[in-house]
RODO-2510 file (C-alpha; in nm, 4 decimals, decimal comma):
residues 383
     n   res          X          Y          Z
     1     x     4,3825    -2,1593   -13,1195
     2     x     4,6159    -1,9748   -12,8910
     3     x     4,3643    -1,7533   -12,8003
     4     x     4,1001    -2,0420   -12,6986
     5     x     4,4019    -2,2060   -12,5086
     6     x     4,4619    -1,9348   -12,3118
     7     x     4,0883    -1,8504   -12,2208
     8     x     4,1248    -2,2328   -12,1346
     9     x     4,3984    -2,1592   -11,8786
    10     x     4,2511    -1,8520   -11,7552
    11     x     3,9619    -2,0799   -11,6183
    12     x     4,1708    -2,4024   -11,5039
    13     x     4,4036    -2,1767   -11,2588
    14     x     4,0447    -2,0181   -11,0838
    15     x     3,9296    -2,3664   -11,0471
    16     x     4,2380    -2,4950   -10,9682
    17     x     4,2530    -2,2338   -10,6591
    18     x     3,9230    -2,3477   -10,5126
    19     x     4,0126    -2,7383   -10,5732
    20     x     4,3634    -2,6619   -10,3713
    21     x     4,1625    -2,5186   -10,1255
    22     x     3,9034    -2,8148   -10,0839
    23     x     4,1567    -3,0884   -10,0897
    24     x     4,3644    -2,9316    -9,8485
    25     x     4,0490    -2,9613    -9,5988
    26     x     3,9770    -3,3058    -9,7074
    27     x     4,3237    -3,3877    -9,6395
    28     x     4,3481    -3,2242    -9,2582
    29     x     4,0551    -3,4182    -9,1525
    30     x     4,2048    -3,7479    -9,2323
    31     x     4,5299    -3,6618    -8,9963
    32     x     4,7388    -3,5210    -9,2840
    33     x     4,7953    -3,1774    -9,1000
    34     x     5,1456    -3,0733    -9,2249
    35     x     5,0414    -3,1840    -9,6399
    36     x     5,0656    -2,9173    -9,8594
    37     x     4,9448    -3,0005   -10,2227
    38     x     4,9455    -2,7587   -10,5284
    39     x     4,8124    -2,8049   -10,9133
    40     x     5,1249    -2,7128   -11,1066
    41     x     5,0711    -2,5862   -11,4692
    42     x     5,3517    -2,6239   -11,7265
    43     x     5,3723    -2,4602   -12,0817
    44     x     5,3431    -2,7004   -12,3982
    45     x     5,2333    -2,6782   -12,7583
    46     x     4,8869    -2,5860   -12,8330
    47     x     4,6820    -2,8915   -12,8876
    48     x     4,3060    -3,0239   -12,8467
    49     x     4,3251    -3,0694   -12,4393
    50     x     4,5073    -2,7051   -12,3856
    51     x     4,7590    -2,5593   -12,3944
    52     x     4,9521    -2,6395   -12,0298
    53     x     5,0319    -2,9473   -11,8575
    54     x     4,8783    -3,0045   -11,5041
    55     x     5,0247    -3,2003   -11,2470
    56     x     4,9714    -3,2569   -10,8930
    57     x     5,2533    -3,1644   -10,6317
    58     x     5,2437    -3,3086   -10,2843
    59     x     5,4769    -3,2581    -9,9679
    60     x     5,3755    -3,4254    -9,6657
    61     x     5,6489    -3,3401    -9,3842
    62     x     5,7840    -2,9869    -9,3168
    63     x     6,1015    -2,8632    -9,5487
    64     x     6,0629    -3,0914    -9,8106
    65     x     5,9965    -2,9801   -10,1359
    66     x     5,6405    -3,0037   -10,3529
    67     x     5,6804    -3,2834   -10,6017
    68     x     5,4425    -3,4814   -10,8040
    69     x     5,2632    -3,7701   -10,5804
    70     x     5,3039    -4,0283   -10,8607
    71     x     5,6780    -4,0203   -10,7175
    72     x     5,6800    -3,9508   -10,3274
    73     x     5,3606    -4,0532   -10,1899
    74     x     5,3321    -4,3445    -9,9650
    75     x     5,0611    -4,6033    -9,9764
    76     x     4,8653    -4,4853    -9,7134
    77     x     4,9304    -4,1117    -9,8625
    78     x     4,8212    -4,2173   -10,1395
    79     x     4,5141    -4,3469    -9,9986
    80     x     4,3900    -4,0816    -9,8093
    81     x     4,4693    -3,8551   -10,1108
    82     x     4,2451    -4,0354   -10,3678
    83     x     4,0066    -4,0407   -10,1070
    84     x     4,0072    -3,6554   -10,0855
    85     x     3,9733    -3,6251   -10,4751
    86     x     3,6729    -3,8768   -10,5074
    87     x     3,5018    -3,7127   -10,1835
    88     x     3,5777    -3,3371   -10,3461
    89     x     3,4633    -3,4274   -10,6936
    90     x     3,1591    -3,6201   -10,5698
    91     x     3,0654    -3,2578   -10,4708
    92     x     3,0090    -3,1386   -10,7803
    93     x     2,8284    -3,4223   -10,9621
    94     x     2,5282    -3,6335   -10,9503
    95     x     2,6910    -3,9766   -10,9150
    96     x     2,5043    -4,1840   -10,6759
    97     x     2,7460    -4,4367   -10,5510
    98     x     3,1101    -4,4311   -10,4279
    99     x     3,3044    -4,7774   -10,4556
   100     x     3,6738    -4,7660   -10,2777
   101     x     3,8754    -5,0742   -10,2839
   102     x     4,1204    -5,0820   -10,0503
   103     x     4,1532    -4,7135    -9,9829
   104     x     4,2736    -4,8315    -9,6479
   105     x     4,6227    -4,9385    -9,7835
   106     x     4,9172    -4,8573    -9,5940
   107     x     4,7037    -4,7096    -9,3212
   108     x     4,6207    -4,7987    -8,9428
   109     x     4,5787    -4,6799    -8,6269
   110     x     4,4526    -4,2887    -8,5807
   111     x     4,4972    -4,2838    -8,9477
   112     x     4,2746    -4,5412    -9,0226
   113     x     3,9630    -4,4087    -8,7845
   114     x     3,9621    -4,0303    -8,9528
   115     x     3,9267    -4,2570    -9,3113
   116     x     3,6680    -4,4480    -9,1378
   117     x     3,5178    -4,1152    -9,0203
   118     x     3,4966    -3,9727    -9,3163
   119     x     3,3656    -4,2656    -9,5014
   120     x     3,0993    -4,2165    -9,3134
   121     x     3,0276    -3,8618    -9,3080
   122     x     2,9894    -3,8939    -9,6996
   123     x     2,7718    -4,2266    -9,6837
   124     x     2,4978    -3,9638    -9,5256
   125     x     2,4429    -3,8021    -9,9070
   126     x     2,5596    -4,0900   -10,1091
   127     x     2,5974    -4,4510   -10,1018
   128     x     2,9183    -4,5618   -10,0224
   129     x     3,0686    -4,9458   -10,1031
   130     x     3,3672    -5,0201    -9,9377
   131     x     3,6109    -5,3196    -9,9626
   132     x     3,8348    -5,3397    -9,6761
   133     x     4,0108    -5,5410    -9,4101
   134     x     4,0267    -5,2946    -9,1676
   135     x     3,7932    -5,3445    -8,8528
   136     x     3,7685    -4,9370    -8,8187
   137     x     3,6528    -4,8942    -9,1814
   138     x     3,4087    -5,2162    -9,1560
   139     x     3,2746    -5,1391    -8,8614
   140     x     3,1252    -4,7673    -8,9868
   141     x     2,8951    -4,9672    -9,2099
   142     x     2,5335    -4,9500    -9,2180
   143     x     2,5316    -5,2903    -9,4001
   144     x     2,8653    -5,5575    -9,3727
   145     x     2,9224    -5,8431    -9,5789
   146     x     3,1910    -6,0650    -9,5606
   147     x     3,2803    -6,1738    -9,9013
   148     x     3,4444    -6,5473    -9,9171
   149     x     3,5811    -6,7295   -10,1984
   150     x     3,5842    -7,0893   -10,2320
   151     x     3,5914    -7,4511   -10,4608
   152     x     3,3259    -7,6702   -10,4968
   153     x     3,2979    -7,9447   -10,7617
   154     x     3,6119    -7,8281   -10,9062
   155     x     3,5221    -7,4684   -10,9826
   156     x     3,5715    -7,1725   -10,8048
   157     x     3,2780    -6,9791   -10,6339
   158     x     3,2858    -6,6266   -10,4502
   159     x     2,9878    -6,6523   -10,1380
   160     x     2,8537    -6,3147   -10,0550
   161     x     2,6357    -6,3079    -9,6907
   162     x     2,5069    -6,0166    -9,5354
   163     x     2,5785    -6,0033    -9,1863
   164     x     2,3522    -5,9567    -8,8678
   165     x     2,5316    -5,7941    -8,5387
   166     x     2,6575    -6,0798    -8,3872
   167     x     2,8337    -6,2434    -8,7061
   168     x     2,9693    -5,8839    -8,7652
   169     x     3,1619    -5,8689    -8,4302
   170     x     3,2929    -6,2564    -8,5266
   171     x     3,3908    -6,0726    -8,8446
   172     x     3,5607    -5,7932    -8,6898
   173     x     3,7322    -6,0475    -8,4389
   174     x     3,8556    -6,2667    -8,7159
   175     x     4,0520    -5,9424    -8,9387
   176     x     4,1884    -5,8169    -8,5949
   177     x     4,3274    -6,1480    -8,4442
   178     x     4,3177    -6,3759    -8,7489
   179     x     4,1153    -6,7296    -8,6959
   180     x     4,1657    -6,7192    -8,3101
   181     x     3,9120    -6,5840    -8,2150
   182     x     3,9106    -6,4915    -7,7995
   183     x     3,6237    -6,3451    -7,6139
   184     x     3,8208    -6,0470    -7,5444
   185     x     3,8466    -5,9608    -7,9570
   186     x     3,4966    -6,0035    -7,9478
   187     x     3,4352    -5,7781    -7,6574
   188     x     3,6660    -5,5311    -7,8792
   189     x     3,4799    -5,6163    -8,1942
   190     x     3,1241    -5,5019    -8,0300
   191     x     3,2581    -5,1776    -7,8816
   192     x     3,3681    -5,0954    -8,2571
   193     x     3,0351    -5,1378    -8,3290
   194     x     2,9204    -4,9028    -8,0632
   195     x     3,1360    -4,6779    -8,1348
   196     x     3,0214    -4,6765    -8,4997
   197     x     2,6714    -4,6187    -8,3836
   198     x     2,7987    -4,2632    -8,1387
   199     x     2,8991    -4,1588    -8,4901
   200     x     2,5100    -4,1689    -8,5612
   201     x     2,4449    -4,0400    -8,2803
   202     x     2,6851    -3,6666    -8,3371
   203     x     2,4874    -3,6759    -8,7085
   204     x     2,1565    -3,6569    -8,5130
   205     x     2,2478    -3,4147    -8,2528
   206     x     2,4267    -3,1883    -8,5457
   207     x     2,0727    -3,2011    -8,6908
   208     x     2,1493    -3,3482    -9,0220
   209     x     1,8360    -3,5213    -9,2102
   210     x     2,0429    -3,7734    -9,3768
   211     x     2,1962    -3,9057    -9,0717
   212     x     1,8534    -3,8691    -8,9147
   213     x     1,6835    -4,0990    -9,2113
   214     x     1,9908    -4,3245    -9,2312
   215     x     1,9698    -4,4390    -8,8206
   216     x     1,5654    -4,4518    -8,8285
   217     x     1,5983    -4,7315    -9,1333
   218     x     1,9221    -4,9387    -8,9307
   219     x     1,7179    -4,9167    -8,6573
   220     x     1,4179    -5,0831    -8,7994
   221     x     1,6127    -5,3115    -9,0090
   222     x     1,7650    -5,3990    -8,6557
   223     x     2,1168    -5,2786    -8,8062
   224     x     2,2559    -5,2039    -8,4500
   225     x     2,1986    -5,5532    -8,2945
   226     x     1,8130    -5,5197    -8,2135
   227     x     1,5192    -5,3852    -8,3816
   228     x     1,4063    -5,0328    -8,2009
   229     x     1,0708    -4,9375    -8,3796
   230     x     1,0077    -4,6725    -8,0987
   231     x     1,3222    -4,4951    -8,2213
   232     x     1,2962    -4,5787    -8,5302
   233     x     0,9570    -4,3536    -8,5382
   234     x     1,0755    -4,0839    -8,2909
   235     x     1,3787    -4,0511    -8,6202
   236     x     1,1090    -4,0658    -8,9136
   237     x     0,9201    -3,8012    -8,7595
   238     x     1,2022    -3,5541    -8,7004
   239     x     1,3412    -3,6332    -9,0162
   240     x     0,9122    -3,5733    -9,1361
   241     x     0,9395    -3,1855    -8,9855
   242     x     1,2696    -3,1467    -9,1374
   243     x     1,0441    -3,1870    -9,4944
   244     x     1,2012    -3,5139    -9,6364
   245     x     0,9816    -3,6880    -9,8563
   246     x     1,1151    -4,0274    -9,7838
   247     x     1,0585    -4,0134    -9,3910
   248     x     0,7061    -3,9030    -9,5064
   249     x     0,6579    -4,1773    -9,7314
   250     x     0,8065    -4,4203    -9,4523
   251     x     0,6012    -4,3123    -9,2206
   252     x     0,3127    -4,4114    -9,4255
   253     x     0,4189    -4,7412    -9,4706
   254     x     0,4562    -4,7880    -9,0911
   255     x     0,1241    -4,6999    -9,0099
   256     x    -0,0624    -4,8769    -9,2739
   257     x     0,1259    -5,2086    -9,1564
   258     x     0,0787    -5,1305    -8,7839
   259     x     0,4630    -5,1652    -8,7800
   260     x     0,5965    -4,9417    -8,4791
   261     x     0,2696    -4,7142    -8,4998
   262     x    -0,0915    -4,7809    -8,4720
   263     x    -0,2554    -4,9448    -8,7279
   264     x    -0,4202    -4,6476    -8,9173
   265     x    -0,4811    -4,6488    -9,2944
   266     x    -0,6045    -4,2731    -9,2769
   267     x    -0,3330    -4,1412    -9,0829
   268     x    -0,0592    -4,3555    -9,3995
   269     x    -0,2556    -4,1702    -9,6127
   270     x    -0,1667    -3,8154    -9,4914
   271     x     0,1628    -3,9361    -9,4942
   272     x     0,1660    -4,0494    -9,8387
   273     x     0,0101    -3,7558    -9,9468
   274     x     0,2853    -3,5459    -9,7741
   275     x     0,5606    -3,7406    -9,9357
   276     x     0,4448    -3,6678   -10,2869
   277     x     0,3948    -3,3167   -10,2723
   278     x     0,7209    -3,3027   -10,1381
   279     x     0,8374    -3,5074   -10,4330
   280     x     0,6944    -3,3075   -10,7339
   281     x     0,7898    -2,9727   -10,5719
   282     x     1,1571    -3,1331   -10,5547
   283     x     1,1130    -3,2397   -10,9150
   284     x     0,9567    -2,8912   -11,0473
   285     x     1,2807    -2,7208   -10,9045
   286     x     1,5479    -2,9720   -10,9559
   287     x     1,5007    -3,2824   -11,1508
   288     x     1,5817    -3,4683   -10,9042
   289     x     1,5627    -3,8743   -11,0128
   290     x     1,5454    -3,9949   -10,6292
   291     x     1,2283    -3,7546   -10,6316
   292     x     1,0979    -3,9189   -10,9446
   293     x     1,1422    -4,2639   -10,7924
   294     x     0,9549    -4,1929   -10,5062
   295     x     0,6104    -4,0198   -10,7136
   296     x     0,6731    -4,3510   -10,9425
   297     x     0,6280    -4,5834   -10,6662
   298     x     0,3646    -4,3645   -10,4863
   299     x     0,0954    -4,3879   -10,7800
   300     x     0,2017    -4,7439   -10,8574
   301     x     0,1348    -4,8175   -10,5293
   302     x    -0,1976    -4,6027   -10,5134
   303     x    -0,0654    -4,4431   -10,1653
   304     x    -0,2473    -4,1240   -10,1226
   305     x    -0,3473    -4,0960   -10,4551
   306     x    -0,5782    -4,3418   -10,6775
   307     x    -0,3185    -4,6057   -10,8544
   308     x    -0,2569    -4,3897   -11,1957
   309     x    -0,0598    -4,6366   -11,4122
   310     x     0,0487    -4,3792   -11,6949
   311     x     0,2131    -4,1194   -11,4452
   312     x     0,3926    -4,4004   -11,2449
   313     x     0,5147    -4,5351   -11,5884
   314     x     0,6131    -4,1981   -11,6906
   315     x     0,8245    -4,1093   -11,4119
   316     x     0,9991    -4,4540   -11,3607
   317     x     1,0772    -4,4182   -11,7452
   318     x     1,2393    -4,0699   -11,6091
   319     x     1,4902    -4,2623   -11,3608
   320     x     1,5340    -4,5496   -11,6312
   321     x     1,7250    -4,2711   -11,9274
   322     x     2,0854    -4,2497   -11,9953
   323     x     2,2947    -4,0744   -11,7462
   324     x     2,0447    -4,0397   -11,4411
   325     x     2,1924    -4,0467   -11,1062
   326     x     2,0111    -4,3434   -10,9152
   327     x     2,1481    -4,6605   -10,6980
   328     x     2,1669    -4,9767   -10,9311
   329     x     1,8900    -5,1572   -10,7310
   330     x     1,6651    -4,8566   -10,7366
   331     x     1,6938    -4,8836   -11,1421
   332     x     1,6505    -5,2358   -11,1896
   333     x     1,3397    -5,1968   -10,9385
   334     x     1,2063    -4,9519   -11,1509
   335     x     1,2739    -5,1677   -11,4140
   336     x     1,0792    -5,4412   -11,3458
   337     x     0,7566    -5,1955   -11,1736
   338     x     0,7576    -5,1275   -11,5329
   339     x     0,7594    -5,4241   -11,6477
   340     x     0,4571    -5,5306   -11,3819
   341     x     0,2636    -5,2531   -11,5189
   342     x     0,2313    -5,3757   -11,8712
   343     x     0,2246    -5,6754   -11,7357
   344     x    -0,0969    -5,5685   -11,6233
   345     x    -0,1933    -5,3692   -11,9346
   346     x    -0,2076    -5,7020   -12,1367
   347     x    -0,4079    -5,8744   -11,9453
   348     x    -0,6349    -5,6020   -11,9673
   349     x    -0,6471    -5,5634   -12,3333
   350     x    -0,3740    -5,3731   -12,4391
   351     x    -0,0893    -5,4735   -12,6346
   352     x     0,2175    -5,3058   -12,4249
   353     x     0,5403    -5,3431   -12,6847
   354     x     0,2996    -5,1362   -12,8860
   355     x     0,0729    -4,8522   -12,6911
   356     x     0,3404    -4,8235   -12,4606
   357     x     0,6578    -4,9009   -12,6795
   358     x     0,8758    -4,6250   -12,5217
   359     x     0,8242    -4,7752   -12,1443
   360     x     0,9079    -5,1272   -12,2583
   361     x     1,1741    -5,0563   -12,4166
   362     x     1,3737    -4,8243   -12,1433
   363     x     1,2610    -5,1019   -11,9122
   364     x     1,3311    -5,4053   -12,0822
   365     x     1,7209    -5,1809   -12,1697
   366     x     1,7883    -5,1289   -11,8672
   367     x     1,7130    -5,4917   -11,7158
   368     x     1,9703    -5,6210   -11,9831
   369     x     2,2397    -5,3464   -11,9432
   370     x     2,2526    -5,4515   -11,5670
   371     x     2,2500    -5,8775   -11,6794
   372     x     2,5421    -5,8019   -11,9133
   373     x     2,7314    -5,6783   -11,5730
   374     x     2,7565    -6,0611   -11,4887
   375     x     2,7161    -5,9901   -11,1562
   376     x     2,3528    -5,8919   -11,0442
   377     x     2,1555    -6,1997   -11,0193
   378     x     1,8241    -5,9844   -10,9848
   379     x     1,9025    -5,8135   -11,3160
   380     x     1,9729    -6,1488   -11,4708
   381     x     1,7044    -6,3524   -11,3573
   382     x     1,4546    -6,0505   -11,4378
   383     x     1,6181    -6,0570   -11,7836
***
């Protein structure tokens, strides 16, 4: 046992040289310059988790001494340093989605942009949701909602609108100033907003797809105040040479509906095509679910291929097992494409719960798993 324990601690102090290392650049770009933070390893008993005891060690102003955070750190320390963990973990694993509640806590000013910054900078590989009642945080958002909770009939009901442009910069107005609300806060609110969108803007000129994808869709979904289809395209089609699969796929779409492009089925259909070869080769090397989704909905669909029921079952079933890294919404819509599918079967003849058993049940699984949450109403109507 000693032996395995010390193997054990052999391995944690390499990793936890590189995690020092990461956190400590994590923590300089949100305006902690002079933190220093160390993984301290004590001694103890052999037992099933090891053999050492880790903590975490902090010091955030110059000649005091490293002691655990649990103790010294400040709310908005404290902030900022969870924020560095979940952002430096993230790294390493699949997960999807990012919630933070509050990570703004204790924090303002210069402080409070670099959080909103970075918030941003991770939303361009993962989604990111974000409760906050900072204007600099909710301002970086590609989608705002303001969450309000109210009585009606003698019960208590939480309302949950999204937001267009306009209603944001009331928003913003109303969690700078409280409820007067002056034309000059809104005048501040909707250069927040701008200055949201420049933050787009260095993504795009840095050359990074994600970024690239991210302000083609707000800009067609009119995120930014106005609907710009002519950018929108310009975006898809960089993002196109740069070889993603969903710009390809989106460009499709666009042309078939005559939305921002020509209306040319032929020209969709190159695109399509494009978009799920790019697909499979990204699922041949990598598994990669968000790949999977997209051939799914391409033969469902029949775009660029003939409609091919058993592979688009087959590979939504792929994004539907245990463990796979995709958005909620994406699952429950693969869900219930599943669920059209057989759907379809049984009208024409077959009897789905028992030719296709396996798809109706990771379908008809994963629709209830996401009811039981209590709070999708998609999932629980579908259910």
């Amino acid at each position: 046992m000693r032996e395995s324990g010390a193997r054990l601690t052999s391995e944690r102090r390499k990793a936890a040289r590189d995690l020092e290392a990461r956190i400590l650049r994590e923590l300089r770009d949100l305006d902690m310059k002079n933190m220093r933070f160390s993984i301290d390893f004590q001694d103890k008993p052999p037992a099933p988790d090891g053999c050492d005891t880790i903590r975490f060690l902090m010091s955030a102003n110059a000649g005091e001494d490293l002691r655990p955070i649990a103790r010294i750190a400040s709310g908005g320390e404290l902030a900022r340093i969870m924020l560095a963990l979940k952002n430096v973990l993230a790294e390493d694993e699949t997960v999807p989605t990012l919630v933070f509640d509050e990570v703004d806590t204790g924090v303002s000013g210069r402080a409070a942009q670099r959080i909103a910054e970075k918030l941003a900078q991770v939303s361009r590989h993962k989604q990111v949701l974000c409760v906050t009642h900072l204007p600099q945080l909710a301002a970086m958002a590609d989608t705002h909602f303001s969450v309000e909770k109210g009585e009606r009939g003698g019960r208590t009901f939480t309302e949950v609108k999204a937001l267009d442009r306009e209603a944001r910069k009331r928003e913003l107005a109303r969690i700078t100033g409280g409820n007067t609300v002056t034309e000059a806060l809104l005048h501040s609110a909707g250069e927040l907003l701008d200055e949201a969108k420049a933050a787009y803007e260095e993504g795009i000129a840095a050359n990074e797809r994600d970024a690239i994808e991210a302000m083609a869709i707000a800009l067609c979904d009119g995120v930014f105040g106005k609907v710009d289809l002519e950018r929108s395209m310009e975006l898809l089609r960089r993002a196109d040479e740069m070889g993603g699969w969903w710009a390809a796929f989106n460009l499709g779409e666009m042309h078939l509906a005559g939305k921002g492009a020509a209306h040319d089925p032929e020209k969709a259909d190159g695109y399509f095509k494009k978009a799920l070869e790019r697909a499979r080769k990204a699922w041949d090397e990598t598994n990669s679910p968000d790949a999977a989704y997209l051939i799914a909905t391409v033969n469902c669909a029949g775009r660029g291929t003939e409609r091919y029921d058993e592979k688009a079952l087959a590979f939504f079933a792929k994004t539907l097992e245990d463990g796979v890294a995709l958005p909620e919404r994406d699952r429950l819509d693969a869900a219930l494409a599943v669920l059209d599918i057989l759907a379809d079967k049984a009208e024409e003849g077959y009897a789905p719960a028992t030719t296709y058993a396996k798809y109706f049940d990771a379908a008809r699984t994963t629709v209830a798993g996401l009811a039981k949450q209590g709070d999708n109403p998609d999932a629980l109507e579908a259910k």
